[in-house]
mmCIF file of the C-alpha atoms, coordinates in Angstrom:
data_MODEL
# 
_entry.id   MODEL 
# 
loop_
_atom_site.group_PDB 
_atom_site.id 
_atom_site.type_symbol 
_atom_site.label_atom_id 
_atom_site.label_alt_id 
_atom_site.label_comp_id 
_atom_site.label_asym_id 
_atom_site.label_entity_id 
_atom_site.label_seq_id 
_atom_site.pdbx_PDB_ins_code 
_atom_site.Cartn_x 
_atom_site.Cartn_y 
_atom_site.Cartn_z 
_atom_site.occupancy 
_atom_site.B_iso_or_equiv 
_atom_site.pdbx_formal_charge 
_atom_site.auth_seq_id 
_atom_site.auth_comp_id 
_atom_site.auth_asym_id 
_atom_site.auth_atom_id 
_atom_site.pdbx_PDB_model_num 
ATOM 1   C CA . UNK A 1 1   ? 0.000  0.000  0.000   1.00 0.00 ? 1   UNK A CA 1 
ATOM 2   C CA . UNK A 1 2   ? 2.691  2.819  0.804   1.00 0.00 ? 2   UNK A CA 1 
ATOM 3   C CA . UNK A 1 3   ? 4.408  1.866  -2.244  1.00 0.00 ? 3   UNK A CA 1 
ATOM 4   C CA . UNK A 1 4   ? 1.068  2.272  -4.311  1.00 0.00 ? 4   UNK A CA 1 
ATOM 5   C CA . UNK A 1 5   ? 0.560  5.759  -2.543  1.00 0.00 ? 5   UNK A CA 1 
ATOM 6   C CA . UNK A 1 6   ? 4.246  6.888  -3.067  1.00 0.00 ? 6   UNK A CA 1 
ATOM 7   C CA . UNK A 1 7   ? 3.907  5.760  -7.114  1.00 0.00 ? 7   UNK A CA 1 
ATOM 8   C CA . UNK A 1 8   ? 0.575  8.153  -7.326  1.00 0.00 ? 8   UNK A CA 1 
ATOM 9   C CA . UNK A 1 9   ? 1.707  10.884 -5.611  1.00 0.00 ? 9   UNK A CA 1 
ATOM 10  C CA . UNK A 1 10  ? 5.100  10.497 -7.645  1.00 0.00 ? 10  UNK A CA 1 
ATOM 11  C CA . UNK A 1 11  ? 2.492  10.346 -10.880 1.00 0.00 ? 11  UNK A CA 1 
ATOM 12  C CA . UNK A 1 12  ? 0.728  13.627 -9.393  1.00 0.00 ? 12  UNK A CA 1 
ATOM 13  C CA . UNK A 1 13  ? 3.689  15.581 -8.861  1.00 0.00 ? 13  UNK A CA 1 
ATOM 14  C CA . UNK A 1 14  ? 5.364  14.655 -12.225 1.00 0.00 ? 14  UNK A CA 1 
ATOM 15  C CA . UNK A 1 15  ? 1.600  16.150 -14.133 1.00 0.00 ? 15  UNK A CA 1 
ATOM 16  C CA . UNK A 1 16  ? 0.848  18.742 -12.401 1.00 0.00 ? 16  UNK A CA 1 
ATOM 17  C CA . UNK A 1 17  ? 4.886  20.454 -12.489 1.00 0.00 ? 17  UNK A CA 1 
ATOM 18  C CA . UNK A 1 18  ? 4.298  23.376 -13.943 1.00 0.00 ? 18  UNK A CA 1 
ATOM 19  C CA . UNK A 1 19  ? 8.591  23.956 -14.315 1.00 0.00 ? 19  UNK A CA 1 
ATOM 20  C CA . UNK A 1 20  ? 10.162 21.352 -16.133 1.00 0.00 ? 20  UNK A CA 1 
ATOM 21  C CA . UNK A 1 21  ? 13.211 22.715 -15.097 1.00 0.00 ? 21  UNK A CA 1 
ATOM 22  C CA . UNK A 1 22  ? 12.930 21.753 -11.548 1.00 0.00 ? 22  UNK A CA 1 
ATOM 23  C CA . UNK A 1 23  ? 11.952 18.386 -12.453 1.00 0.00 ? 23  UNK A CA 1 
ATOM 24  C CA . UNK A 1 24  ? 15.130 16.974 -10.675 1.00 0.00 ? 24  UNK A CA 1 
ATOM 25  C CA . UNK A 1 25  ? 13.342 17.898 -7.506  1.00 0.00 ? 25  UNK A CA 1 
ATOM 26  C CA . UNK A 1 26  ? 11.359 14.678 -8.007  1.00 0.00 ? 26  UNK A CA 1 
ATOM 27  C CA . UNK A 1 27  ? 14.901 12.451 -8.426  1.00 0.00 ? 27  UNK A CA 1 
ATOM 28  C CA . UNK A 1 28  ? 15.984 9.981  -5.423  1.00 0.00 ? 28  UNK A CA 1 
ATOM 29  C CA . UNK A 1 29  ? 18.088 11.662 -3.413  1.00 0.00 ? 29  UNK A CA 1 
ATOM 30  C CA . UNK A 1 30  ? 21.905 10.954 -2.605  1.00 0.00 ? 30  UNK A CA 1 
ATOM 31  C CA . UNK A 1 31  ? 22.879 9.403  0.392   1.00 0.00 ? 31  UNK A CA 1 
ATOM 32  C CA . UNK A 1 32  ? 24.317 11.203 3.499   1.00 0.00 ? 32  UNK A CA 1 
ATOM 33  C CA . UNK A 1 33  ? 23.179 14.435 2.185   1.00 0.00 ? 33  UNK A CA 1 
ATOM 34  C CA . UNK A 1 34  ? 20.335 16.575 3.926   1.00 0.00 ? 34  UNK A CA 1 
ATOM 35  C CA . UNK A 1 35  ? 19.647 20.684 4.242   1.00 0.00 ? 35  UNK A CA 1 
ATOM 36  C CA . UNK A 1 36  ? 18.328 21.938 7.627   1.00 0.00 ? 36  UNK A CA 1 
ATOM 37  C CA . UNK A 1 37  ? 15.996 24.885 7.021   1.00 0.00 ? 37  UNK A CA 1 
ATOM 38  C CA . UNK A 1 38  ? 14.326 27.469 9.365   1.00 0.00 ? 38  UNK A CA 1 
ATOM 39  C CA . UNK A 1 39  ? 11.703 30.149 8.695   1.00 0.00 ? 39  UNK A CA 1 
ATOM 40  C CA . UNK A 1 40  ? 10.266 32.956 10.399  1.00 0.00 ? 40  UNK A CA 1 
ATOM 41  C CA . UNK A 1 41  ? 7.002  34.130 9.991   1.00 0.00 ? 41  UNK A CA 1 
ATOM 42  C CA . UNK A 1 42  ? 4.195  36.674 10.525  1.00 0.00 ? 42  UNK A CA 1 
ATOM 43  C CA . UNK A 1 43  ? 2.273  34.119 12.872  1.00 0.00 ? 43  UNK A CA 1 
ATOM 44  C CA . UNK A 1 44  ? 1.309  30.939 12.963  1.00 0.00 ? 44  UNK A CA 1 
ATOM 45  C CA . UNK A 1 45  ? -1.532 30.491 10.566  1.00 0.00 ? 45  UNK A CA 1 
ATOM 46  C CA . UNK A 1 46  ? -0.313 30.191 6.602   1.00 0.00 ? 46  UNK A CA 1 
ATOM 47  C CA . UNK A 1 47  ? -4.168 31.300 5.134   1.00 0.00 ? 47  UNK A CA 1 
ATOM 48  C CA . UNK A 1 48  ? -3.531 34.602 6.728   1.00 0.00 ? 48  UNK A CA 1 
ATOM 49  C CA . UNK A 1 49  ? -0.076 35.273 8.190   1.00 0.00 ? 49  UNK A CA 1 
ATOM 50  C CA . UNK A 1 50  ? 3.609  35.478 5.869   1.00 0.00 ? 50  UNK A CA 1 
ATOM 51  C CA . UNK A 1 51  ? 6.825  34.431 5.997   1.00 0.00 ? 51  UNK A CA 1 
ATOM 52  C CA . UNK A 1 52  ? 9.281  36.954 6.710   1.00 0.00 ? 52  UNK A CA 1 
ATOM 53  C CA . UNK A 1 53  ? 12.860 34.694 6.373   1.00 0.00 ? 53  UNK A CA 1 
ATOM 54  C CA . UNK A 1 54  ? 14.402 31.467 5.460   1.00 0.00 ? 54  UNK A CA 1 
ATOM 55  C CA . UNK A 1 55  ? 17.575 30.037 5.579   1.00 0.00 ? 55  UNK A CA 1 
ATOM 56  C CA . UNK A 1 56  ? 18.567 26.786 4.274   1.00 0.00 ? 56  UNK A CA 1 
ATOM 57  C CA . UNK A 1 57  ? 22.123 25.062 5.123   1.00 0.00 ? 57  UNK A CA 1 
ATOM 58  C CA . UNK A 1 58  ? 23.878 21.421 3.783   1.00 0.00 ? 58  UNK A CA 1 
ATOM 59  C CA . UNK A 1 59  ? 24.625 18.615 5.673   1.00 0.00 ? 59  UNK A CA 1 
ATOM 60  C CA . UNK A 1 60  ? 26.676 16.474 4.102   1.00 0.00 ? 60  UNK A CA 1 
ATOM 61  C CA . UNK A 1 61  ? 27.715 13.117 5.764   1.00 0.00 ? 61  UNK A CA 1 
ATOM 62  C CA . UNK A 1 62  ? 28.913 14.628 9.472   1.00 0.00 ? 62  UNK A CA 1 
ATOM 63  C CA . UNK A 1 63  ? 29.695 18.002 7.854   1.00 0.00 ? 63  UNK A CA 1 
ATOM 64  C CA . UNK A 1 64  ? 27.580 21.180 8.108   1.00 0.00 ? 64  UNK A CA 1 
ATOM 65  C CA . UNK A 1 65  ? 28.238 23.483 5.565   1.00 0.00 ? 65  UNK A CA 1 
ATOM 66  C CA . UNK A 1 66  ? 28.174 26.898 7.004   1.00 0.00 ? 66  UNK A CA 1 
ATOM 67  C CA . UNK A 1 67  ? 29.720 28.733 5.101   1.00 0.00 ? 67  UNK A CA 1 
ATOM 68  C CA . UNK A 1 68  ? 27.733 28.478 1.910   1.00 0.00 ? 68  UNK A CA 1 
ATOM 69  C CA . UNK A 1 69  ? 24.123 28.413 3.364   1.00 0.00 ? 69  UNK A CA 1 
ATOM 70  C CA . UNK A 1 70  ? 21.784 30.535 2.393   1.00 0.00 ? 70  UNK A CA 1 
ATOM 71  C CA . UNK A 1 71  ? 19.533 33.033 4.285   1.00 0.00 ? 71  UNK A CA 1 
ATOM 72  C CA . UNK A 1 72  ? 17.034 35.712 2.598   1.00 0.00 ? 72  UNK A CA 1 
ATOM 73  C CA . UNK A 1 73  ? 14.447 38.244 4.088   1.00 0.00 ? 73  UNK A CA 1 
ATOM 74  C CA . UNK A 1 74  ? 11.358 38.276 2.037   1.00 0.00 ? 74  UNK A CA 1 
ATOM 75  C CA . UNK A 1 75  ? 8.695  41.189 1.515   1.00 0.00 ? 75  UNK A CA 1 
ATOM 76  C CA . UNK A 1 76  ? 5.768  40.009 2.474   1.00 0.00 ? 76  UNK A CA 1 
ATOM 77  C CA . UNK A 1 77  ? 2.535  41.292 1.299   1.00 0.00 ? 77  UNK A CA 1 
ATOM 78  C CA . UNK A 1 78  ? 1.661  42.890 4.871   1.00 0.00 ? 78  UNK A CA 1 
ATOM 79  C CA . UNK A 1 79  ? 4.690  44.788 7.164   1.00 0.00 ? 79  UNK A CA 1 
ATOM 80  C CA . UNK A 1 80  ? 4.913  42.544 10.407  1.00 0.00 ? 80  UNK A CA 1 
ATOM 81  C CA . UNK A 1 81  ? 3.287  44.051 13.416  1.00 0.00 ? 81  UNK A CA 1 
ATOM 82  C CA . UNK A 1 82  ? 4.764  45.246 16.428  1.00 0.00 ? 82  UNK A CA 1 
ATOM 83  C CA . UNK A 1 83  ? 3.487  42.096 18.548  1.00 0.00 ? 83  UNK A CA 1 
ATOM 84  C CA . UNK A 1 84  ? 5.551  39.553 15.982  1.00 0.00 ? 84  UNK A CA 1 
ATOM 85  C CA . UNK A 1 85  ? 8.496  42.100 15.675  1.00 0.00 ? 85  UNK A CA 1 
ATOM 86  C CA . UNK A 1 86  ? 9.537  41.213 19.426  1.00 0.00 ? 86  UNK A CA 1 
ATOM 87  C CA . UNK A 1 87  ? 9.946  37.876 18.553  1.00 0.00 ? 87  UNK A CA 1 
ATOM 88  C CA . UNK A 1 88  ? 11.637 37.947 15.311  1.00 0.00 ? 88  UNK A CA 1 
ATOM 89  C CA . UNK A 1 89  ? 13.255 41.284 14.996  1.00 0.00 ? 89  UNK A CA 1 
ATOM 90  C CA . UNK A 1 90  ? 12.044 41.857 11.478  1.00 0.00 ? 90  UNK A CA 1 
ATOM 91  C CA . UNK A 1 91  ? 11.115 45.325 11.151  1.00 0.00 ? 91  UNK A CA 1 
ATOM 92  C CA . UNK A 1 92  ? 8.819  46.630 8.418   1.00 0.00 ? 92  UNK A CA 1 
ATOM 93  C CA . UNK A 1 93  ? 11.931 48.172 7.386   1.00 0.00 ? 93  UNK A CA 1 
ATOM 94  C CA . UNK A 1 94  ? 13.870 45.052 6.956   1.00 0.00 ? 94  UNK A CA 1 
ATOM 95  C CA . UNK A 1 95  ? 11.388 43.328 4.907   1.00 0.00 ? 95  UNK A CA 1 
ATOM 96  C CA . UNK A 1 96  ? 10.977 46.280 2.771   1.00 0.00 ? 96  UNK A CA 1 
ATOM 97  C CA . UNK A 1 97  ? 13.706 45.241 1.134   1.00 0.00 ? 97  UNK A CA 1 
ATOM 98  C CA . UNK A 1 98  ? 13.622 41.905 1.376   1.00 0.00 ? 98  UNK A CA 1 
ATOM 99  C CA . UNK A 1 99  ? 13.369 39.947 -2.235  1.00 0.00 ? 99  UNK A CA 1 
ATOM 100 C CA . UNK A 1 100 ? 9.997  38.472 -4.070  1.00 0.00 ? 100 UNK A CA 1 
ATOM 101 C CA . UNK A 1 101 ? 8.613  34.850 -3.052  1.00 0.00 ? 101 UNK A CA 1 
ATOM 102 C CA . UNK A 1 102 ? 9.036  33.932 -6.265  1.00 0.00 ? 102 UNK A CA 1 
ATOM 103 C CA . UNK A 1 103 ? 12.747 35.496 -6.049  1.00 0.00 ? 103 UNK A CA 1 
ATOM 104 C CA . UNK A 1 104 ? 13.085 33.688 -2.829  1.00 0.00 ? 104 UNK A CA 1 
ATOM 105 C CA . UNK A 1 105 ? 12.187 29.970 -4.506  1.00 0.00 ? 105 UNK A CA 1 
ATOM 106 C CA . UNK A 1 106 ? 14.180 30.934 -7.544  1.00 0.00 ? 106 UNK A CA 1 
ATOM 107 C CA . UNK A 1 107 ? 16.923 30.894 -5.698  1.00 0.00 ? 107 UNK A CA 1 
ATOM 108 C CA . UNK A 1 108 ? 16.402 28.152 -2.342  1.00 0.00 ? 108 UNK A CA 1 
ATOM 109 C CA . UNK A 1 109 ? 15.233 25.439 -4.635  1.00 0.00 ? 109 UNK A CA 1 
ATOM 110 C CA . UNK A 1 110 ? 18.359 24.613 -6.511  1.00 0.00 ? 110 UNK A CA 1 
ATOM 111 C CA . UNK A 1 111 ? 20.148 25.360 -3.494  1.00 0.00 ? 111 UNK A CA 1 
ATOM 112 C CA . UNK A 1 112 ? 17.832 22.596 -1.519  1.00 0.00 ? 112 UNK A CA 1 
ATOM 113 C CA . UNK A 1 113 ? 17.515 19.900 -4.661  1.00 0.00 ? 113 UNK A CA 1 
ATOM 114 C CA . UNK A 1 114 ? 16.327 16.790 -3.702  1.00 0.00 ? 114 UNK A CA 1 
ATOM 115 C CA . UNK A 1 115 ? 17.701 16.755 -0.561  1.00 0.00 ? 115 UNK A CA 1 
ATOM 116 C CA . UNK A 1 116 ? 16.042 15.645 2.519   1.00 0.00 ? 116 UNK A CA 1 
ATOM 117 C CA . UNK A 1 117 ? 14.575 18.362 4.308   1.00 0.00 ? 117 UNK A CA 1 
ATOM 118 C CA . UNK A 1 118 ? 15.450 18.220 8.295   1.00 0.00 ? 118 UNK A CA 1 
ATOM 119 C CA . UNK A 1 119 ? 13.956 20.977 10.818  1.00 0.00 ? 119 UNK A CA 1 
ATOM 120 C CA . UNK A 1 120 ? 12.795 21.316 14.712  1.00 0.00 ? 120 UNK A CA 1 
ATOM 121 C CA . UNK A 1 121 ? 8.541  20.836 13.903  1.00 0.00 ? 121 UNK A CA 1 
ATOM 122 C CA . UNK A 1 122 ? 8.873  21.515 10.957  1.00 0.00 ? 122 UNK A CA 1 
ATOM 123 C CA . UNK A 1 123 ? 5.340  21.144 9.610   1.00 0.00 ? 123 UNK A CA 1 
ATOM 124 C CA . UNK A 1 124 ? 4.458  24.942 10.416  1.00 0.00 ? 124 UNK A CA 1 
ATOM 125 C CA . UNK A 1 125 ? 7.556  25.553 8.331   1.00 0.00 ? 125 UNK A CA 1 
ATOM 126 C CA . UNK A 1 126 ? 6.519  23.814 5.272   1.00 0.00 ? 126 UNK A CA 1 
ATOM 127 C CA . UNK A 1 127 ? 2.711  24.726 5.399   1.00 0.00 ? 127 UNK A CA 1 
ATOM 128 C CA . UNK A 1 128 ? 4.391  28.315 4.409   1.00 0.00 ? 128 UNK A CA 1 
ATOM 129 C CA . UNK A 1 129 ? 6.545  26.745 1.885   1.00 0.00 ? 129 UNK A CA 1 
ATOM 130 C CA . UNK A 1 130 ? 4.298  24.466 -0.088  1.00 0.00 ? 130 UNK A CA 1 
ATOM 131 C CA . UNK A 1 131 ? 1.793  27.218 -0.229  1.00 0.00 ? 131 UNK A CA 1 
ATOM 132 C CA . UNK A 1 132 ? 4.308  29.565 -2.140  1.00 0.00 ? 132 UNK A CA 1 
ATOM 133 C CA . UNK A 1 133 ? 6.047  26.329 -3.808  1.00 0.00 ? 133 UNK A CA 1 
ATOM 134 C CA . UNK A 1 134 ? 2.459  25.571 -5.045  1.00 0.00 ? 134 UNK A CA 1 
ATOM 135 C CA . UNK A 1 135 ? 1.731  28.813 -6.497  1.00 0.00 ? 135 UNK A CA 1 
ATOM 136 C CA . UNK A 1 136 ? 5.438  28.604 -8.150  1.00 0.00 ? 136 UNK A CA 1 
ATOM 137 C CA . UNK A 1 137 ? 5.790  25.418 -9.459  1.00 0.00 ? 137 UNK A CA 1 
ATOM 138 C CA . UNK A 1 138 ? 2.338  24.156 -9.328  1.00 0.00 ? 138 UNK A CA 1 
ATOM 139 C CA . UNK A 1 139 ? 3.424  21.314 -6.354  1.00 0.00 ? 139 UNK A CA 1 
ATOM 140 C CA . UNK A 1 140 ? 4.419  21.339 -2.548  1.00 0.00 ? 140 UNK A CA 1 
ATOM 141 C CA . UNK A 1 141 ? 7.862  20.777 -2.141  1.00 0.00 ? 141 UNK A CA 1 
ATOM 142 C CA . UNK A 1 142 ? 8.150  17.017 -2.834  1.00 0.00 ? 142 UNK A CA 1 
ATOM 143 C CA . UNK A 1 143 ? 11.061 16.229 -0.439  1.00 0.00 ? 143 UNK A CA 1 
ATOM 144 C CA . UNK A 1 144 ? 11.240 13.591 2.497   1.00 0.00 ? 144 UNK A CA 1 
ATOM 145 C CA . UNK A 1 145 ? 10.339 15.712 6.044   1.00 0.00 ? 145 UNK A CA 1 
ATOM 146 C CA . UNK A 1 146 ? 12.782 14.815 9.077   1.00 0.00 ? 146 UNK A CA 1 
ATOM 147 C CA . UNK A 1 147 ? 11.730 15.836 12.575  1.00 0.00 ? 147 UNK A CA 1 
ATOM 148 C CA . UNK A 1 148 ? 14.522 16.022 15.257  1.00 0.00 ? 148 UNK A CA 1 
ATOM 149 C CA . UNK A 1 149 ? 11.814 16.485 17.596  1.00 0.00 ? 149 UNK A CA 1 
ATOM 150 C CA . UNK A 1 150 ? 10.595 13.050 16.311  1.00 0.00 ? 150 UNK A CA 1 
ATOM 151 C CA . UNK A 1 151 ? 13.852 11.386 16.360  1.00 0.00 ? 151 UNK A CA 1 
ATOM 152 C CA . UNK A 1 152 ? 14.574 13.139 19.936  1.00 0.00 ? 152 UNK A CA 1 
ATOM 153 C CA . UNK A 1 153 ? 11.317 11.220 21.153  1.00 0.00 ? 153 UNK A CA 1 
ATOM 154 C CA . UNK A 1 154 ? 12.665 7.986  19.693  1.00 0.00 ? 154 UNK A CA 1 
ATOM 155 C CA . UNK A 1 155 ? 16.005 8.208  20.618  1.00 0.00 ? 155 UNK A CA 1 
ATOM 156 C CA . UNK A 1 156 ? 14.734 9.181  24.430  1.00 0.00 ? 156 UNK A CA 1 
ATOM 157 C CA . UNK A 1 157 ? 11.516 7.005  24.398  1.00 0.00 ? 157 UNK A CA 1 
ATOM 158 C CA . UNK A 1 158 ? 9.643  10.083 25.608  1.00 0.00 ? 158 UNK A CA 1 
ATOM 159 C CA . UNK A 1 159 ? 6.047  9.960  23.585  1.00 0.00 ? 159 UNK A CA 1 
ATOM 160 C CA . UNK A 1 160 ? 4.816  13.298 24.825  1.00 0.00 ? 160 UNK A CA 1 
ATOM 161 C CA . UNK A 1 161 ? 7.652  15.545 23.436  1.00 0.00 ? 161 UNK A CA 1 
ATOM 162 C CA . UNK A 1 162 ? 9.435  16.350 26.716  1.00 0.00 ? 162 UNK A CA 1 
ATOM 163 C CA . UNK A 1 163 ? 7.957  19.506 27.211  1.00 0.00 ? 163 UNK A CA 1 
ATOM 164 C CA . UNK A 1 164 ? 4.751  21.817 25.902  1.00 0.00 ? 164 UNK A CA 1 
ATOM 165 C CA . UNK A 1 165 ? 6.625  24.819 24.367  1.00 0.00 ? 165 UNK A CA 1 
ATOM 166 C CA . UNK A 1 166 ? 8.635  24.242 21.633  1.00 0.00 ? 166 UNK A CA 1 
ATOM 167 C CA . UNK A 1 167 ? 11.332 26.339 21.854  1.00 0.00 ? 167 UNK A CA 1 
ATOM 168 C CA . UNK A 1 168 ? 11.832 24.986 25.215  1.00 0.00 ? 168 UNK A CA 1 
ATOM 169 C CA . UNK A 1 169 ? 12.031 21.643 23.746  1.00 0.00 ? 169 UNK A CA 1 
ATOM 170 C CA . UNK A 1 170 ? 14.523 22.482 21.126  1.00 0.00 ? 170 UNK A CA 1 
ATOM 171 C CA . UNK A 1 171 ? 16.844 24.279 23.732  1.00 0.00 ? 171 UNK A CA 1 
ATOM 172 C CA . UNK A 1 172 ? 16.578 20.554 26.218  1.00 0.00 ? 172 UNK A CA 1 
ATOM 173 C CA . UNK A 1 173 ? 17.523 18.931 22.976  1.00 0.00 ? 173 UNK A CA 1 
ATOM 174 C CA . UNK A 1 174 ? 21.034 21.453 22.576  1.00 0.00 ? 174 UNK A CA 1 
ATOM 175 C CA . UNK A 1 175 ? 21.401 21.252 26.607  1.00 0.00 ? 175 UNK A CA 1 
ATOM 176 C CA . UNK A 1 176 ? 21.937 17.275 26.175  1.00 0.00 ? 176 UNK A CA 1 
ATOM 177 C CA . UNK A 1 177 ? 24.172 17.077 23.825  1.00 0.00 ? 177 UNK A CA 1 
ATOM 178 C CA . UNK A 1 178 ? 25.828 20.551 24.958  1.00 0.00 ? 178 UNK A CA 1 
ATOM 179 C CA . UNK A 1 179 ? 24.860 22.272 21.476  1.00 0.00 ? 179 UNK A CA 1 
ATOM 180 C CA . UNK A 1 180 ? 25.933 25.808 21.554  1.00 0.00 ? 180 UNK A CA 1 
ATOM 181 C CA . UNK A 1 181 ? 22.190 28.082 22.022  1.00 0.00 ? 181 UNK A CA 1 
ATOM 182 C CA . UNK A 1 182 ? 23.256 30.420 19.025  1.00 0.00 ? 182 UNK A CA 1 
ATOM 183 C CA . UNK A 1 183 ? 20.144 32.702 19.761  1.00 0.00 ? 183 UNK A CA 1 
ATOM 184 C CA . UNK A 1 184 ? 16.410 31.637 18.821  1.00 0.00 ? 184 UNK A CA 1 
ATOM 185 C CA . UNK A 1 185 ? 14.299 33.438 15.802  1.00 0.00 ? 185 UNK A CA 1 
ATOM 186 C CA . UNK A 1 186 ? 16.742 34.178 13.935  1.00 0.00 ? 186 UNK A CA 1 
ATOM 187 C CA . UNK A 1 187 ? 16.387 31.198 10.810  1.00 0.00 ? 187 UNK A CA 1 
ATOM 188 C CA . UNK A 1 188 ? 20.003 30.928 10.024  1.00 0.00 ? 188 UNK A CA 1 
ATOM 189 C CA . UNK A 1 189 ? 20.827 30.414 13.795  1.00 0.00 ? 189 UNK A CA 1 
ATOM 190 C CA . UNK A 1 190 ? 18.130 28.057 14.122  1.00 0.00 ? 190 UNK A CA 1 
ATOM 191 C CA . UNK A 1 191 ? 19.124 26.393 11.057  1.00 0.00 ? 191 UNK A CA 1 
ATOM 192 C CA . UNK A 1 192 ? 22.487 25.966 12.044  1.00 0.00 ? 192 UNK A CA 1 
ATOM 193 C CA . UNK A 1 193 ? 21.666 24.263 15.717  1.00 0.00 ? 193 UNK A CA 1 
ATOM 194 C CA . UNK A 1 194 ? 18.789 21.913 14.148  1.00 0.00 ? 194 UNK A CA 1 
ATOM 195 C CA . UNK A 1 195 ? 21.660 20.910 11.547  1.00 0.00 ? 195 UNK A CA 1 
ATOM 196 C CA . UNK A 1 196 ? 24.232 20.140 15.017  1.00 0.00 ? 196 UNK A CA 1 
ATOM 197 C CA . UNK A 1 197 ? 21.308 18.521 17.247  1.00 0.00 ? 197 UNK A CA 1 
ATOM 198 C CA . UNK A 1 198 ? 20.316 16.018 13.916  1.00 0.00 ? 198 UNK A CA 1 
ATOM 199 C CA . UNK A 1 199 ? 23.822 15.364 13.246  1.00 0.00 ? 199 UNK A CA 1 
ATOM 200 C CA . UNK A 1 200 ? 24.054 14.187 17.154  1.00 0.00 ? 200 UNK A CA 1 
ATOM 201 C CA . UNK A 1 201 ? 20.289 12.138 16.492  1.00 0.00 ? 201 UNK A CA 1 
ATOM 202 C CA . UNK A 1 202 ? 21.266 10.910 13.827  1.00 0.00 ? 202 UNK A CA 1 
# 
């Protein structure tokens, strides 16, 4: 059965592409090679909030490529209010000049390929992304999701994710394995410790 659902949504994706370019997107992907990504948004809902910032780095094997990731500030439709601007720092400023979405995916889809996608909950993340990705390229993103809350829970055999808050969660995830806290709500920081904690999961 999951192999009959994986060959129709395989079928799907390949019709409906509205880029033939990007059709390597839908290739398997190497081995050892993932991209941590982190985004920062408006709020919490994707019908009615915006994302703000992305950034995207490589893992390759037990290396994490910081020095060619990739982080961009996007200008959303609607300036961030002041109540979201304490937790991300985005001003209305910053985003002003921030690129396109369609700039944005121009540009992080090469850079991601087929790889893997790895993030802390990183569900809200992609209900942003496959809503612009859809409107782009006429599909969600089609890559594998990995959770390093999920493999956390695994590797600990705690079931009820340790703790209610998330960022909470994500910092008793670095304090374990004595992950540097590089500073939350900032994407490329987050990026960069979900990249250490899933290389220590892994």
């Amino acid at each position: 059965m999951t192999t009959l659902i994986h060959q129709l949504k395989s079928y799907w994706y390949k019709r409906s592409l509205t880029r033939p370019e990007l059709a390597y997107l839908l290739t398997p992907p190497l081995p050892d090679q993932w991209v941590a990504i982190d985004c920062e948004m408006t709020g919490l809902n994707p019908k009615k909030h915006h994302l703000l910032s992305i950034a995207a780095i490589h893992i390759n094997g037990d290396h994490i490529d910081t020095g060619n990731g990739r982080y961009m500030v996007c200008r959303p439709p609607v300036m961030p209010e002041a109540d979201s601007i304490v937790i991300h720092g985005l001003r209305p400023h910053d985003v002003a000049h921030g690129i396109s979405y369609d700039e944005m995916l121009a540009l992080l889809l090469p850079f991601v390929g087929n790889r893997p996608i790895v993030g802390f909950c990183p569900q809200l993340d992609m209900a942003f992304l496959n809503l612009l990705a859809k409107a782009y390229m006429g599909i969600p993103l089609p890559n594998s999701i990995i959770d390093i809350r999920d493999m956390y829970n695994r590797k600990t055999g705690d079931r009820t994710a340790g703790v209610s808050h998330q960022g909470q969660h994500l910092a008793q995830i670095l304090k374990k394995y004595n992950i540097p806290d590089l500073g939350s709500h900032d994407a490329y920081n987050d990026a960069v410790m979900t990249a250490m904690a899933f290389l220590h999961l892994r």
